[in-house]
DRENDO-1510 file (C-alpha; in Angstrom, 1 decimal, always signed):
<recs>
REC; n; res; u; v; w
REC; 1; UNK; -3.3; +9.9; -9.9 .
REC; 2; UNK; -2.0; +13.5; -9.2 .
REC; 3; UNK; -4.2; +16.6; -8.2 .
REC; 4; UNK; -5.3; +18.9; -10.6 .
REC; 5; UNK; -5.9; +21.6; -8.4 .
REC; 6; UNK; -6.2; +23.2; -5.0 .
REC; 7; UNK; -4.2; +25.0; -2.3 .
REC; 8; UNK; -1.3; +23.2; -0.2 .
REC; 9; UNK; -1.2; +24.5; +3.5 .
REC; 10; UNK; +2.1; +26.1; +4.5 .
REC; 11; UNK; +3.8; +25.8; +8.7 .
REC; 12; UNK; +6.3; +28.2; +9.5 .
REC; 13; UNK; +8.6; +25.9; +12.1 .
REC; 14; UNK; +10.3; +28.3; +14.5 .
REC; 15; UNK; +13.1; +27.0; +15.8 .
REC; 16; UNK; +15.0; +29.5; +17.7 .
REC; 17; UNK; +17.9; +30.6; +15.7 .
REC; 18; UNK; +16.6; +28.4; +12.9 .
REC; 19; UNK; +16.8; +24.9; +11.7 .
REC; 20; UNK; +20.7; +24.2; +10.6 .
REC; 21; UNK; +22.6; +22.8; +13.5 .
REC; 22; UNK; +24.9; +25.5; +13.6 .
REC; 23; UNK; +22.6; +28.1; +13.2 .
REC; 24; UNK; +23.7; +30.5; +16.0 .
REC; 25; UNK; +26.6; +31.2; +15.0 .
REC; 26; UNK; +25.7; +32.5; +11.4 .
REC; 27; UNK; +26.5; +36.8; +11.4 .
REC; 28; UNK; +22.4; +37.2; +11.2 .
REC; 29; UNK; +21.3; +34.6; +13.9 .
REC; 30; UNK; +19.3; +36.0; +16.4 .
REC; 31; UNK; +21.4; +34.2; +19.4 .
REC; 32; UNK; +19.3; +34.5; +22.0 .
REC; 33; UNK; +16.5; +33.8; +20.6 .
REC; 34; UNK; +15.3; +31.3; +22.7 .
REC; 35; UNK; +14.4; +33.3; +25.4 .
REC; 36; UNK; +13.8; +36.8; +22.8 .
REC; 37; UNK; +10.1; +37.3; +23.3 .
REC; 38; UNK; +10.4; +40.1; +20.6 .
REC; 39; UNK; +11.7; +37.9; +18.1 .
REC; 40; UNK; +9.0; +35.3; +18.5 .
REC; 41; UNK; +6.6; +38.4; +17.8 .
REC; 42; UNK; +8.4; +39.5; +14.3 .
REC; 43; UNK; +8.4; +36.3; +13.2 .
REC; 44; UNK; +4.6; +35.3; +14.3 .
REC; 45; UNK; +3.6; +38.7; +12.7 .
REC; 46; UNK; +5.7; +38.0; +9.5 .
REC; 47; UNK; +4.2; +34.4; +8.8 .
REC; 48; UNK; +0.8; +35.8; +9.4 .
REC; 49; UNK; +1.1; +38.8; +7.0 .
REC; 50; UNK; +2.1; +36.3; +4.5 .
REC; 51; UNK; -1.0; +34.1; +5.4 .
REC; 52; UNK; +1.0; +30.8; +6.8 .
REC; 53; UNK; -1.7; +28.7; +8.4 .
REC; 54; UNK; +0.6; +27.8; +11.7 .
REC; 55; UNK; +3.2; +28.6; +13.6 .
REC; 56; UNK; +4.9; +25.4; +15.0 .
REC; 57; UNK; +7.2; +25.0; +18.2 .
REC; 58; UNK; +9.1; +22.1; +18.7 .
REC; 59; UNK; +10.0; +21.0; +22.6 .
REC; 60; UNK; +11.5; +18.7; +24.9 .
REC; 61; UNK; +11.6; +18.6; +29.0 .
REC; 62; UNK; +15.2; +18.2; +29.2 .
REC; 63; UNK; +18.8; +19.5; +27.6 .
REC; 64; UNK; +19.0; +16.0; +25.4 .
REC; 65; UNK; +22.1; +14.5; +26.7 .
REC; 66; UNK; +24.9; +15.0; +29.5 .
REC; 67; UNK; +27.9; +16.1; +26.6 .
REC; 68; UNK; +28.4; +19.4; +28.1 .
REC; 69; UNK; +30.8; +20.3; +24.9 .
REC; 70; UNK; +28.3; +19.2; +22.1 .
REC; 71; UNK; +25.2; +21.1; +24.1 .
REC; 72; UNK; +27.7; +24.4; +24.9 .
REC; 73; UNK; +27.8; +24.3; +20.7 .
REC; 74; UNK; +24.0; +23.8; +20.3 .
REC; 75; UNK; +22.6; +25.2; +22.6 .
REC; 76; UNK; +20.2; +27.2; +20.6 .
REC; 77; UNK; +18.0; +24.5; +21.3 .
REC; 78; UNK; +16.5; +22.6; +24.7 .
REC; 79; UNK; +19.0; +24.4; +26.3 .
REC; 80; UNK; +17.4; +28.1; +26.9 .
REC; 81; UNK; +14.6; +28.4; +25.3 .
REC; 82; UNK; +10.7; +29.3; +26.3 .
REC; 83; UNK; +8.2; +26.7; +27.2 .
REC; 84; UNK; +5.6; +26.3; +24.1 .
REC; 85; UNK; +2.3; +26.7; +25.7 .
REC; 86; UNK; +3.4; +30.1; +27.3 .
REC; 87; UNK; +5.0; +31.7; +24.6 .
REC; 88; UNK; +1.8; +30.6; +22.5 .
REC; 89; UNK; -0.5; +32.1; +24.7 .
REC; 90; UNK; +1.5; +35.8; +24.5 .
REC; 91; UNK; +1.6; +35.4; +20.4 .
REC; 92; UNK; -2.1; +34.5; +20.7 .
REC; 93; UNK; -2.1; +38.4; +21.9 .
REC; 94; UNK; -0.3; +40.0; +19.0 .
REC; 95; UNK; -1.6; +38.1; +16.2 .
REC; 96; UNK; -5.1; +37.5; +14.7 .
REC; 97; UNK; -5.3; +34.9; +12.5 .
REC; 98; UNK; -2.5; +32.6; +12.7 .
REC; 99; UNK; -2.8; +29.2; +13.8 .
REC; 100; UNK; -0.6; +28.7; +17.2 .
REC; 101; UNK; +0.6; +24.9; +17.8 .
REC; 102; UNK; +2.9; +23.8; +19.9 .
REC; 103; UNK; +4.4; +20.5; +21.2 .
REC; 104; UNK; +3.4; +18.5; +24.5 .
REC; 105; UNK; +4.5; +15.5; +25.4 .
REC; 106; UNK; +2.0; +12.2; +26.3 .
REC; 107; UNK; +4.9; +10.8; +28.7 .
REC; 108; UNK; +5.6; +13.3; +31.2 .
REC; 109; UNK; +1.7; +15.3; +31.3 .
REC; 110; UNK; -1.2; +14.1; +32.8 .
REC; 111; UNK; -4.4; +14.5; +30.2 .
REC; 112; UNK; -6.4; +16.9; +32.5 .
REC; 113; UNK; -3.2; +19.4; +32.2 .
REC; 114; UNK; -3.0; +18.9; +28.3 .
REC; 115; UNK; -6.6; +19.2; +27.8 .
REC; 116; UNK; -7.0; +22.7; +29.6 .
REC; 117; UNK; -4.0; +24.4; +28.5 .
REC; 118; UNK; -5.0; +23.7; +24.7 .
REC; 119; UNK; -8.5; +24.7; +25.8 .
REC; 120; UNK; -7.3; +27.4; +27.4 .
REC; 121; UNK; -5.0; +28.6; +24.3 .
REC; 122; UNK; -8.2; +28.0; +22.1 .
REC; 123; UNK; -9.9; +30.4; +23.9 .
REC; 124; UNK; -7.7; +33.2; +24.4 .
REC; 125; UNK; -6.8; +33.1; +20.7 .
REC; 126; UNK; -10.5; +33.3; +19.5 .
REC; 127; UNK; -9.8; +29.1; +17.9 .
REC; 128; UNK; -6.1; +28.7; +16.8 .
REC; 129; UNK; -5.1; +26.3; +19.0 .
REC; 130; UNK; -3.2; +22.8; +17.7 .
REC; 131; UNK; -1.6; +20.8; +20.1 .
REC; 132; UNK; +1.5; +18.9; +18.8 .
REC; 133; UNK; +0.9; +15.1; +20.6 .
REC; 134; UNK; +4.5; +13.6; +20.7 .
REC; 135; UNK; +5.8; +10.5; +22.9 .
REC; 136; UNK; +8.7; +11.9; +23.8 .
REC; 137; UNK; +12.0; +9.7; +23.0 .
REC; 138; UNK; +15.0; +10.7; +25.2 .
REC; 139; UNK; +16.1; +9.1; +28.4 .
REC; 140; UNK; +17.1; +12.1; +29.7 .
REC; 141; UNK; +14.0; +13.9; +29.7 .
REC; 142; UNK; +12.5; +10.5; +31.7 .
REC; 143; UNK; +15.1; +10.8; +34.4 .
REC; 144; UNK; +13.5; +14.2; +34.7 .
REC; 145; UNK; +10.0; +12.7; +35.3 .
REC; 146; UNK; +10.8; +10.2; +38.6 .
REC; 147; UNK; +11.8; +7.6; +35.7 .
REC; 148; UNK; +14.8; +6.0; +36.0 .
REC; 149; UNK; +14.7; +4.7; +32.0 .
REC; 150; UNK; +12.2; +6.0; +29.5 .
REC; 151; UNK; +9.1; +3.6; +28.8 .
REC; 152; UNK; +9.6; +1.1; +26.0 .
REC; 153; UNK; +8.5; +2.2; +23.2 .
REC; 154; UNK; +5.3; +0.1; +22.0 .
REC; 155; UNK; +4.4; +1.1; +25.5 .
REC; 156; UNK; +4.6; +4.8; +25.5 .
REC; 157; UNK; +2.8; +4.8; +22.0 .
REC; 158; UNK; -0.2; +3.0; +24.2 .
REC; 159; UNK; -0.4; +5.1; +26.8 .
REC; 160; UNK; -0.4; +8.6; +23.7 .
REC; 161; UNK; -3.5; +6.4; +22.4 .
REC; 162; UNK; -5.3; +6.3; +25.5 .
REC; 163; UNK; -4.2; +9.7; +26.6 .
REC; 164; UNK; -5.1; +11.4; +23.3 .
REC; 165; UNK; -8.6; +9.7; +24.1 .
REC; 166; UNK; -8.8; +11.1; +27.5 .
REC; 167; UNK; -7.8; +14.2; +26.7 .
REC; 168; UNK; -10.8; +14.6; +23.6 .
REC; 169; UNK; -13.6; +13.4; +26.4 .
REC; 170; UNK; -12.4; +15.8; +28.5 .
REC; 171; UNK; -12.6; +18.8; +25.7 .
REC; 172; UNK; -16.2; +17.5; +25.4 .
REC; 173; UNK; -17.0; +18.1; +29.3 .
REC; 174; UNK; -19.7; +20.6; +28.0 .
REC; 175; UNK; -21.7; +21.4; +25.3 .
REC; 176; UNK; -21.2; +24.3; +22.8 .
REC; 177; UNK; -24.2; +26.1; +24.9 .
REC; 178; UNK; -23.8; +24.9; +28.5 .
REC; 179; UNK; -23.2; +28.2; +29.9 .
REC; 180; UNK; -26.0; +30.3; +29.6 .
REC; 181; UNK; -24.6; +32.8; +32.7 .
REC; 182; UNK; -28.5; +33.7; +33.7 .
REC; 183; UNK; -28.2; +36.1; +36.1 .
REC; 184; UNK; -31.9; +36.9; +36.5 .
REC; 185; UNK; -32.8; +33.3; +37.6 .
REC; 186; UNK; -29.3; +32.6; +38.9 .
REC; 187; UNK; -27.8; +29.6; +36.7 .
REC; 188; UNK; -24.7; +29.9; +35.4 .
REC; 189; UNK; -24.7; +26.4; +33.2 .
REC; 190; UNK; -27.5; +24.4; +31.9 .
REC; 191; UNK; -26.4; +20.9; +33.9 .
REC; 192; UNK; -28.2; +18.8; +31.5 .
REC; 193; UNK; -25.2; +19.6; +29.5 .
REC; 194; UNK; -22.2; +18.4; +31.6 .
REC; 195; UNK; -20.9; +15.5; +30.8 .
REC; 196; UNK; -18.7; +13.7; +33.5 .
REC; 197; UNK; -15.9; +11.9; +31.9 .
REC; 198; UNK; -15.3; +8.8; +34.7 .
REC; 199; UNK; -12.7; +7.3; +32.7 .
REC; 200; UNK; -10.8; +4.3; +34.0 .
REC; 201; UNK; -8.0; +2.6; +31.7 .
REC; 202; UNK; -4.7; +1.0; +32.2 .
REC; 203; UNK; -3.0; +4.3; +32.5 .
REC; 204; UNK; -5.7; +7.0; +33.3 .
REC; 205; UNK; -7.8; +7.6; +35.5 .
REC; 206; UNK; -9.9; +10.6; +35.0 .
REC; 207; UNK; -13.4; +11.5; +36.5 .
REC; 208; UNK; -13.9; +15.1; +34.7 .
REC; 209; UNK; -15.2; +17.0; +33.6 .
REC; 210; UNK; -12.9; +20.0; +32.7 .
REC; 211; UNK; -12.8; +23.3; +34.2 .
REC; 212; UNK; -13.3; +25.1; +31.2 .
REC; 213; UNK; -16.0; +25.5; +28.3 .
REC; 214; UNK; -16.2; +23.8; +25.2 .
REC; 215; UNK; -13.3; +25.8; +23.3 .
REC; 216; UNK; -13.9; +27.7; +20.2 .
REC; 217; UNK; -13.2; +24.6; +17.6 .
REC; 218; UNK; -14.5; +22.0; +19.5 .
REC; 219; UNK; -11.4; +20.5; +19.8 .
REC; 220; UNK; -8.2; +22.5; +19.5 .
REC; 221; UNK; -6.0; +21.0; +16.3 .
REC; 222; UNK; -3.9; +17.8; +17.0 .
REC; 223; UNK; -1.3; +17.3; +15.5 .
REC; 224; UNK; +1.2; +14.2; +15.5 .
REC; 225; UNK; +4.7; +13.3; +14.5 .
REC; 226; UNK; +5.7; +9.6; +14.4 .
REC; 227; UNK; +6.5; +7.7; +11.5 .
REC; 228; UNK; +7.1; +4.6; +12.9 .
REC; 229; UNK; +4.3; +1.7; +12.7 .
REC; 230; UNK; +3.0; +2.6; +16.0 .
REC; 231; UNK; +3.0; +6.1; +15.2 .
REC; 232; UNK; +1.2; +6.3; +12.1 .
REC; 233; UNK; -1.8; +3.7; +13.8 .
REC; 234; UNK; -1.9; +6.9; +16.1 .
REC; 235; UNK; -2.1; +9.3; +13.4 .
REC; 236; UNK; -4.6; +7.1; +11.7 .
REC; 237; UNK; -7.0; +7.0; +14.6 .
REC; 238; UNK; -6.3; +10.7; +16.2 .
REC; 239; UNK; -4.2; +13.0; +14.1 .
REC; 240; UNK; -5.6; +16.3; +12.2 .
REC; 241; UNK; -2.3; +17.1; +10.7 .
REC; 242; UNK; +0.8; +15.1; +10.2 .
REC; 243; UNK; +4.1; +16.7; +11.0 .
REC; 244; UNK; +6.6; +14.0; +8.8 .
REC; 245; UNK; +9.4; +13.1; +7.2 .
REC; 246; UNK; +10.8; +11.6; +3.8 .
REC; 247; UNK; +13.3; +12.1; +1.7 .
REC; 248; UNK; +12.2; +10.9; -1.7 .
REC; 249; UNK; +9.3; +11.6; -3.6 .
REC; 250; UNK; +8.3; +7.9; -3.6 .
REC; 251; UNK; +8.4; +7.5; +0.1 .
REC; 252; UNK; +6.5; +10.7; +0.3 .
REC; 253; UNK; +3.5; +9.4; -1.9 .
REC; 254; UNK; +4.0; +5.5; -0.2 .
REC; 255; UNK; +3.5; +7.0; +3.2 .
REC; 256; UNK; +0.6; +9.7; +2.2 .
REC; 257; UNK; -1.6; +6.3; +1.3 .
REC; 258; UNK; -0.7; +4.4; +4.1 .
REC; 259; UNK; -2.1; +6.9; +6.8 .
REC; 260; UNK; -4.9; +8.0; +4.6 .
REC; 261; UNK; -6.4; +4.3; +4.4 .
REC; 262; UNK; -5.6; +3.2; +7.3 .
REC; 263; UNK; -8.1; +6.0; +8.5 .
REC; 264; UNK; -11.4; +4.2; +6.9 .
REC; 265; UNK; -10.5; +1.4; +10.0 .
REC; 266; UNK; -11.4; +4.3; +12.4 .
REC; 267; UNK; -14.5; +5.2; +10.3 .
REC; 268; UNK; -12.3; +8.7; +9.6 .
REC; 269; UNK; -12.5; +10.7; +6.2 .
REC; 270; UNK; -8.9; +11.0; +4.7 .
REC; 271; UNK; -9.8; +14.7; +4.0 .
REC; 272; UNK; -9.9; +15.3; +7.9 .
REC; 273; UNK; -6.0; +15.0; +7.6 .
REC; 274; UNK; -3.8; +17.3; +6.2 .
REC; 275; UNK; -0.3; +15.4; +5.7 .
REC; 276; UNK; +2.7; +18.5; +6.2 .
REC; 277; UNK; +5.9; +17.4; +6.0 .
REC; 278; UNK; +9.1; +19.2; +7.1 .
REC; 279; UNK; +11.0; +21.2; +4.6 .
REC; 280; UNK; +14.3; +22.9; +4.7 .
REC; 281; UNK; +14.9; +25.3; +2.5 .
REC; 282; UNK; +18.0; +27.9; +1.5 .
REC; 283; UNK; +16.7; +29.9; -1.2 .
REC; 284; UNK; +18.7; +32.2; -3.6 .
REC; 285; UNK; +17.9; +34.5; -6.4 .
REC; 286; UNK; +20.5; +32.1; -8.5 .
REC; 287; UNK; +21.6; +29.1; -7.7 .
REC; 288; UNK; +25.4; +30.1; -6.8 .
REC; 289; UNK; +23.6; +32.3; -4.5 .
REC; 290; UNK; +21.7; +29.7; -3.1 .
REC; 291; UNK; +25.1; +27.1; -2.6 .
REC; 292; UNK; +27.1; +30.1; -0.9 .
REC; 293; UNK; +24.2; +30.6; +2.1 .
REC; 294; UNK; +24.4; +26.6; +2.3 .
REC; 295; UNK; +28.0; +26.4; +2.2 .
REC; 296; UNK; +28.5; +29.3; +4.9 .
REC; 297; UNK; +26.3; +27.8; +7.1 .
REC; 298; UNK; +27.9; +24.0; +6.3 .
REC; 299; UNK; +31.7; +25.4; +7.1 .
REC; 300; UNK; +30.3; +26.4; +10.8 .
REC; 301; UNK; +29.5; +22.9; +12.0 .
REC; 302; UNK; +32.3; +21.5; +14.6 .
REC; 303; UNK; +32.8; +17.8; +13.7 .
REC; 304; UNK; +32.1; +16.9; +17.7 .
REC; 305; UNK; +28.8; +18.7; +17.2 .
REC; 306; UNK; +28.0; +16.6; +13.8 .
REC; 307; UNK; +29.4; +13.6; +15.2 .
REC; 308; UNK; +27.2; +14.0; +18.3 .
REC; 309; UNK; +24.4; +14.7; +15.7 .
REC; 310; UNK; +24.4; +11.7; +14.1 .
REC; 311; UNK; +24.7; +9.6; +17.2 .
REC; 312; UNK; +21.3; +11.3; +18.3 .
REC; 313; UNK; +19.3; +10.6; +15.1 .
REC; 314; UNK; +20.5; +7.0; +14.6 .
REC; 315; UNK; +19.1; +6.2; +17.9 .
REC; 316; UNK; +21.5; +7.7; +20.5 .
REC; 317; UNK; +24.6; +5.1; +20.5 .
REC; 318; UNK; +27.7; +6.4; +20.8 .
REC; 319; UNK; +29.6; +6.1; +17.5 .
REC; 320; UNK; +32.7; +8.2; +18.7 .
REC; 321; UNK; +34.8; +4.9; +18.1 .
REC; 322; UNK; +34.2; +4.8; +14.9 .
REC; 323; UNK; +36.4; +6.5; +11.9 .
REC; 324; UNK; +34.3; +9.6; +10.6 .
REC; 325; UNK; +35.8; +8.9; +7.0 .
REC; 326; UNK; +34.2; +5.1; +7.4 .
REC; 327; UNK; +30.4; +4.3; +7.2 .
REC; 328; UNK; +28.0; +4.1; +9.8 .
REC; 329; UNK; +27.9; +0.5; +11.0 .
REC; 330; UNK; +25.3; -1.7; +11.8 .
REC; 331; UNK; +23.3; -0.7; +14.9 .
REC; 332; UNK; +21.1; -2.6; +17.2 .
REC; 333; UNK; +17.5; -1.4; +17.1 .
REC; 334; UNK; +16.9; +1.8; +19.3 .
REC; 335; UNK; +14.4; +2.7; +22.0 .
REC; 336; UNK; +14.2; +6.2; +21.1 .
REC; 337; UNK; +12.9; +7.6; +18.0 .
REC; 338; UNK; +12.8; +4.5; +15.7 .
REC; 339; UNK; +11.5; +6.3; +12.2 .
REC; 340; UNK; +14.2; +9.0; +12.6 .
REC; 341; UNK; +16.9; +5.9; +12.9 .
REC; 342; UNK; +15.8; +4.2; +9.9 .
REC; 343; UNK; +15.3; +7.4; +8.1 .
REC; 344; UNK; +19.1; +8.4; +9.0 .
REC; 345; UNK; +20.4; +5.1; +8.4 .
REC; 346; UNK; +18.7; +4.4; +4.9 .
REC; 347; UNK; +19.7; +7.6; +4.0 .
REC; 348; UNK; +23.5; +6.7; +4.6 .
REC; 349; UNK; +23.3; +3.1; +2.5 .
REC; 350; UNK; +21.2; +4.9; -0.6 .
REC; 351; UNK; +23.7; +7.8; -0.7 .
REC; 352; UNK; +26.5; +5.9; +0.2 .
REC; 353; UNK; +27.9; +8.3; +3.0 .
REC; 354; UNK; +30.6; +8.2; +5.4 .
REC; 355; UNK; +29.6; +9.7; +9.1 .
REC; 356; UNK; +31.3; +12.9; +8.2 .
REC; 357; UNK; +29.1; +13.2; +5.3 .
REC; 358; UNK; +26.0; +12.0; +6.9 .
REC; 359; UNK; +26.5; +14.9; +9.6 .
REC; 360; UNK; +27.1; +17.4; +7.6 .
REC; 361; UNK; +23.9; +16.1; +5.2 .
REC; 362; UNK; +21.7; +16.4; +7.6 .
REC; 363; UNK; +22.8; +19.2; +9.8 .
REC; 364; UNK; +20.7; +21.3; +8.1 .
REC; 365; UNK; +17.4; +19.3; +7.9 .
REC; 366; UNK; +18.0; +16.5; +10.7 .
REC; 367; UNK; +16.1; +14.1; +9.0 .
REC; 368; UNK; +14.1; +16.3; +7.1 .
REC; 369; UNK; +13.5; +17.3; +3.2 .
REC; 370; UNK; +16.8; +19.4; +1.9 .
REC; 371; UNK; +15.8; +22.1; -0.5 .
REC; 372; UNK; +18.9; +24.3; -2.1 .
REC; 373; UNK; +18.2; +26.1; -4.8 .
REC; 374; UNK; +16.1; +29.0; -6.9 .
REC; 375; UNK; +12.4; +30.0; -6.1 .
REC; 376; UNK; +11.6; +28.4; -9.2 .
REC; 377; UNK; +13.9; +25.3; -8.4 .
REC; 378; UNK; +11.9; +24.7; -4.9 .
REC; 379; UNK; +8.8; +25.1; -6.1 .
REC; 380; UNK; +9.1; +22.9; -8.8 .
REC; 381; UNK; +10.0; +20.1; -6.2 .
REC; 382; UNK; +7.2; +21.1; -3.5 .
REC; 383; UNK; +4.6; +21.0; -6.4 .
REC; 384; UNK; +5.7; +17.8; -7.6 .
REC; 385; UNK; +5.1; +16.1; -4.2 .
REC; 386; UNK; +1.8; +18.2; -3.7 .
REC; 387; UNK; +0.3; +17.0; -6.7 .
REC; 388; UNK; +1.0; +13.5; -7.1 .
REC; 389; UNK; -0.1; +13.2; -3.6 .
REC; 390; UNK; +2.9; +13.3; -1.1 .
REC; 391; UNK; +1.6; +15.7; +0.8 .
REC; 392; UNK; -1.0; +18.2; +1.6 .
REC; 393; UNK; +1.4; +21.2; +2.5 .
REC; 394; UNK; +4.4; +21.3; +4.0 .
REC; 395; UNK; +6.0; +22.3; +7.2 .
REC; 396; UNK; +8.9; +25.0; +6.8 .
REC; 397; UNK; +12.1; +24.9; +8.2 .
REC; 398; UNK; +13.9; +28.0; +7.9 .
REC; 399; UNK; +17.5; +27.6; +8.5 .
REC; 400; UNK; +18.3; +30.2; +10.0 .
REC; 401; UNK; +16.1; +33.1; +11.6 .
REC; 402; UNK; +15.0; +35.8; +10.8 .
REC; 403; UNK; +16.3; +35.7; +7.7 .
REC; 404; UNK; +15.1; +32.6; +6.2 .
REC; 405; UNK; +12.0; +33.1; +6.8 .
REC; 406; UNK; +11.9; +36.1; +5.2 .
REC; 407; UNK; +13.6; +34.9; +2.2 .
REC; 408; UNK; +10.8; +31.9; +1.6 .
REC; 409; UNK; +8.2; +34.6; +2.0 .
REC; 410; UNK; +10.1; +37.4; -0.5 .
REC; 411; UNK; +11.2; +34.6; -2.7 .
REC; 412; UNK; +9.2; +31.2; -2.9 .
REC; 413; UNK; +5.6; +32.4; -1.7 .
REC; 414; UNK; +5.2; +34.5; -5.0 .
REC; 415; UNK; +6.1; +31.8; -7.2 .
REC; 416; UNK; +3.8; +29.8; -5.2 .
REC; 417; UNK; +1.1; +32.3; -5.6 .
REC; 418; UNK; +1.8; +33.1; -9.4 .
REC; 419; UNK; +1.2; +28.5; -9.6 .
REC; 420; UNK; -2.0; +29.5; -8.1 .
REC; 421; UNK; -0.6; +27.1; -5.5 .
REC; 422; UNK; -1.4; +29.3; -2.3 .
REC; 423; UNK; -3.6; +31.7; -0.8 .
REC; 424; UNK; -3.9; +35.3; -1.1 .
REC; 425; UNK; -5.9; +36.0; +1.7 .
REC; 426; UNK; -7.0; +33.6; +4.7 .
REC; 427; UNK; -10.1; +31.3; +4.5 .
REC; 428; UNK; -11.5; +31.7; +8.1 .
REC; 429; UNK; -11.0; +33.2; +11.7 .
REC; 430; UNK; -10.0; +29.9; +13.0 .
REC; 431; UNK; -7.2; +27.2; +12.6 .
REC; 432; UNK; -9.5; +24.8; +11.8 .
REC; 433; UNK; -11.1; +26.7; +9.1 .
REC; 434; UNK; -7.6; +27.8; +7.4 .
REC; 435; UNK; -6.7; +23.9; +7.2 .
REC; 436; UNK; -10.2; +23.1; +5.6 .
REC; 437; UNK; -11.1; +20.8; +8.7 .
REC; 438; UNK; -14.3; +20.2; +10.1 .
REC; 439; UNK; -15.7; +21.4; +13.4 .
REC; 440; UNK; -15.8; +18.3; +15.5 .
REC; 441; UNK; -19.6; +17.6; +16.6 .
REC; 442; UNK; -19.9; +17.5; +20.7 .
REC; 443; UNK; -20.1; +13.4; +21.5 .
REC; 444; UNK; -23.0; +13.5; +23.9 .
REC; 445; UNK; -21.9; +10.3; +26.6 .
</recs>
């Protein structure tokens, strides 16, 4: 059954110098943009103006790999760029409405640290905080961490459950109205409404409460982004918004109704979950136009970088060995990010693609939903999978920055708009609000 109606929810994913692997190097990158506060602020202020819900930053706590060449040729990305939280909290500043998410990892944090820096964010942006819960998937970022290999991976998705459960009891240390700040009779909280945590599970051990009031939506956003079995039962039972990936419309729709029922087993509405999906897109005013900003960006990927690419989203084995004119041969299971390996690796079989191909399919997307084409052309395709129910909104990728984002905003949002497919003006004063999601009740212990 498709939707007849209704608004889809728009992300603007800001990775540094944008989304393609070779990004950087394009004449219009912003290079150092990593580490460009200033860019960061045009951008934030541009998606805003042009009503995004979000703002999305991607991390990781390491440089993703000791291959000094491919990272001297990427490194646009975990390499020098600012940490999420930080940079959040000084867009939180110059913005007013915009939703500010950003990515923390449940394998190298503690809860008590998650719980008040998102609280913390919450507050100082007036409610537009989301917090992007990830299990982190490289070894390198564990040998970071006092780890000498990364936990296994059913594991780690255990411990995000019971973190992401120690980290909402702690956001409900107080009551909306604990703090009353009397200064006539000298009480500063009302302590019939703390509530001490005293959590004690096979990872966590947290007494509470937090050092800081019950934030502006209750709960700051969470948002999660496995695919895999393990991390869609998360999703299921904690996630608010769904940062995904597929790259056919019937995966799209086959995964949408997957997550959404296996909600009712947590007693959860589907509608408190807004499914987003990444989207890369390289719009033109005609189609030729559209093909030459692809190709220019295509003809600046070094094959080592695109080999190296590969290697990473098909689970980190090294496939320098192999011919890149051959196909991708059969790999063992990874440890790392399993959805993205079998997302890569189907992708190769269906299309039939040699590794040279496959790097230089997804260099662009990683993974992600490829869009090349006219206003009209990408719309069509993002309305297709809003409507028959692939998605609730999508996540966008601009590929490179600042001037793909400003080409989906001049270009695509007024199609969009002219569908009746996307605001005009912003709903609410919170993130929460913008994504149509309830205010979570405080759960009195």
């Amino acid at each position: 059954m498709s939707r007849r109606s209704g608004q889809l929810r728009l992300g603007a994913f800001l990775y540094p110098a944008g989304h393609h692997i070779a990004a950087w190097r394009h004449p219009q990158a912003q290079a150092d943009a990593g580490v460009n506060f200033r860019h960061y602020v045009q951008l934030a202020q541009a998606a805003e103006a042009a009503k995004f819900d979000l703002v999305f930053l991607a991390d990781g706590v390491g440089t993703r790999g000791d291959n000094v060449d491919f990272l001297s040729r990427t490194a646009h990305s975990y390499v020098a760029q600012f940490e999420p939280i930080t940079l959040l909290s000084a867009l939180a500043a110059v913005t007013g409405r915009i939703g500010l998410v950003g990515t923390a990892s449940t394998s190298f944090n503690e809860p008590y640290h998650i719980a008040r820096k998102f609280a913390s964010l919450d507050h100082i942006s007036g409610g537009r905080a989301g917090w992007n819960l990830v299990t982190s998937s490289s070894e390198h970022e564990a040998k970071n961490f006092n780890r000498d290999k990364h936990y296994d991976h059913a594991e780690r998705y255990e411990r995000a459950t019971e973190f992401a459960q120690v980290t909402q009891g702690l956001w409900d240390s107080w009551e909306d109205d604990a703090f009353v700040r009397d200064k006539a009779n000298g009480r500063f909280f009302d302590p019939r409404k703390r509530h001490v945590l005293e959590h004690k599970g096979r990872f966590f051990q947290v007494k509470g409460p937090l050092n800081v009031a019950r934030s502006p939506q209750g709960h700051p956003v969470v948002v999660q982004a496995g695919s895999s079995e393990a991390g869609r039962e998360l999703a299921a039972s904690t996630a608010e918004v769904i940062f995904t990936a597929q790259q056919t419309l019937e995966d799209a729709v086959a995964f949408y109704a997957d997550v959404k029922e296996r909600m009712r087993a947590y007693g959860r509405d589907p509608d408190d979950l807004k499914i987003m999906p990444g989207v890369f897109p390289i719009v033109g005013r005609t189609e030729s136009e559209a093909n030459e900003k692809f190709e220019q960006l295509q003809s600046l990927v070094d094959p080592k970088v695109g080999l190296a690419l590969v290697s990473g989203l098909t689970g980190g084995f090294d496939l320098s060995d192999y011919p890149l004119d051959g196909p991708i041969p059969e790999l063992p299971e990874t440890n790392a990010s399993k959805s993205r390996q079998s997302l890569t690796i189907e992708l190769a079989r269906r299309e039939h693609l040699t590794i040279r191909q496959l790097y230089l399919r997804v260099a662009g997307a990683r993974g992600h939903w490829q869009l090349v084409g006219t206003p009209a052309q990408i719309v069509d395709q993002l309305e297709e999978r809003f409507v028959n129910h692939g998605a609730d909104g999508f996540n966008v990728m601009p590929p490179v920055l600042p001037h793909g984002l400003t080409d989906f905003i001049e270009l695509v949002l007024p199609e969009l708009r002219r569908r009746g497919l996307f605001r005009t003006s912003y709903e609410g004063s919170t993130l929460r609000e913008n994504l149509g999601l309830r205010r979570p009740a405080h759960r009195v212990r």
